[in-house]
N, C-alpha and C positions, 0 to 999 in steps of 0.2 A: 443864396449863400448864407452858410450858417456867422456866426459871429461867437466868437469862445473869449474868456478872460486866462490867462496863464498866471501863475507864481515861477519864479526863477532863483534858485536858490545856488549858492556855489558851495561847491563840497571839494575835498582834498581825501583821495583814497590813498591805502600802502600797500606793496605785496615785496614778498622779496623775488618772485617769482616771473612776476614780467608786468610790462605799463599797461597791457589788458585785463589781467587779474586785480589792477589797484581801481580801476575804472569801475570792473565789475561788482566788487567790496562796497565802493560808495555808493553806485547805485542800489546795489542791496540794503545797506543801510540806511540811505534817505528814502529808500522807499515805504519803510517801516514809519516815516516820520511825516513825511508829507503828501505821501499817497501816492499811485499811481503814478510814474514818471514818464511821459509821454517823447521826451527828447532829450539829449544832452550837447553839451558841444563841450573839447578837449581846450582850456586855456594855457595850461603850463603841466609841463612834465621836468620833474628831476628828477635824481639817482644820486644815490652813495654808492664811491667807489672805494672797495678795500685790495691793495697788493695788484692792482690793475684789470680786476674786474666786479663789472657791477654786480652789486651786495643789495641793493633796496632798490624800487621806484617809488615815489610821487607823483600823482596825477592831480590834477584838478578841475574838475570840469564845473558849468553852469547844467541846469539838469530841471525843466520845465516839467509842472505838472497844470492839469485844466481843475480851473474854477468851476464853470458854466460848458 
């Protein structure tokens, strides 16, 4: 069995477009910073609502890349 070291970083994406798109955003951009991101996990999602429908998301996820 191999044995790997991670980094875990938490990121906060936006789309106005949907909580997939704000997900996809952040991992594109932390990927640029931290290399290769091998996993994420969703922590918190919000939304702006404007006149009774959603207008933005918020995502936040934790988002692992390997060391070793």
């Amino acid at each position: 069995m191999s044995v790997h070291v991670y980094r875990k970083v938490e990121i906060t994406g936006s789309s106005p477009d949907s909580s997939d798109d704000a997900v996809r955003r952040a991992l594109e951009a932390a990927s640029g910073d931290i290399g290769p991101i091998e996993w994420f996990e969703v922590t918190e999602t919000r939304g702006h609502v404007n006149e009774g429908k959603i207008s933005h998301w918020q995502v936040t996820i934790k988002a692992g890349s390997r060391f070793v």
